[in-house]
C-alpha positions in Angstrom: -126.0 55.5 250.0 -122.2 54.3 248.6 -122.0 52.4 252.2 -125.2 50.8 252.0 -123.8 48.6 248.4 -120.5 48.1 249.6 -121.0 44.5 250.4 -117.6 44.3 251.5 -119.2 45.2 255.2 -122.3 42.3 255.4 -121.9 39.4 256.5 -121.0 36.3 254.7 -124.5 35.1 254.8 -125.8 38.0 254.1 -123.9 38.0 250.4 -124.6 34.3 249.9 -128.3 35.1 250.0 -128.0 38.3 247.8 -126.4 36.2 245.9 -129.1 33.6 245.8 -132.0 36.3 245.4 -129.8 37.6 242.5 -129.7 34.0 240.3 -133.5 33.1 241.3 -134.3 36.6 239.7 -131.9 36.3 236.7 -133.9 32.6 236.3 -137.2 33.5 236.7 -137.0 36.7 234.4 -134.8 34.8 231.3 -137.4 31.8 231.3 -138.6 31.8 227.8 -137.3 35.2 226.9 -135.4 34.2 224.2 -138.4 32.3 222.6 -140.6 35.4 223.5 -138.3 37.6 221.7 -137.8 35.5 218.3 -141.9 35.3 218.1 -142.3 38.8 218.6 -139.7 39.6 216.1 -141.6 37.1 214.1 -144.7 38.2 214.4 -143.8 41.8 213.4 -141.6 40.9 210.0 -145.0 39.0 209.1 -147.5 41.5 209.8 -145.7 45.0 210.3 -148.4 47.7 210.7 -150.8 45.2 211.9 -148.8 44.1 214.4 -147.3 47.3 215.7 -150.9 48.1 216.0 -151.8 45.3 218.2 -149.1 45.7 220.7 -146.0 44.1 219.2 -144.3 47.0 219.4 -144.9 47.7 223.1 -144.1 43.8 223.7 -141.3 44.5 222.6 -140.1 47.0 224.5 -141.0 44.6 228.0 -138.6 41.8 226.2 -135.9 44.5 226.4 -137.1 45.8 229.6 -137.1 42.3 231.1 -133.5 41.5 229.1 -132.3 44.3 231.0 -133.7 43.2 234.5 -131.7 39.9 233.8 -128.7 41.6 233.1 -128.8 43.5 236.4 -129.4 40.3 238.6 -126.4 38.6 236.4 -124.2 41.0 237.3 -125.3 41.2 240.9 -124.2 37.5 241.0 -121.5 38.1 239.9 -120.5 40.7 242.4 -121.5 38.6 245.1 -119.7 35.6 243.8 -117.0 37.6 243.1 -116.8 38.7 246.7 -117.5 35.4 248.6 -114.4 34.0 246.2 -112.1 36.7 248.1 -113.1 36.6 251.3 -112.3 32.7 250.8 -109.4 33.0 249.8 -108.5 35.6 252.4 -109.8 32.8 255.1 -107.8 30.2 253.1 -104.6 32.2 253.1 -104.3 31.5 249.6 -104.0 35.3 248.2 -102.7 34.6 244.6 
């Protein structure tokens, strides 16, 4: 399993589009989180009880779920990027 997420051993193209997968997730799971989360929060300083008893609550465990999600594809960008930077600069010859 450790070999399989080294992605020091895929291709170039291969990370680029990991990469790519990685900030189309990130995009498509932050879209209107933030506005999501400031209603809910909303929604259950107003109401309290009532609200926790029509799903505010749960909703707001998938807001943290989904927060979560977002944070994993960031950091798998980042990783990628990270990697496709070095293996520039080792093409480049410009190891600084």
């Amino acid at each position: 399993m450790k070999t399989l997420l080294d992605i020091r051993r895929y291709p170039w193209v291969v990370v680029f589009v990991l990469a790519g997968l990685c900030a189309a997730a990130f995009a498509f799971s932050t879209y209107n989180l933030f506005h999501l989360s400031m209603a809910n929060l909303s929604f259950l300083q107003q109401y309290g009880l009532v609200a926790i008893q029509n799903g505010a609550l749960v909703q707001s465990f998938e807001v943290a779920l989904c927060g979560g999600f977002a944070l994993i594809c960031y950091l798998g960008f980042k990783v990628c990027e990270g990697e496709l930077v070095s293996r520039f600069r080792r093409w480049t010859g410009s190891d600084d």
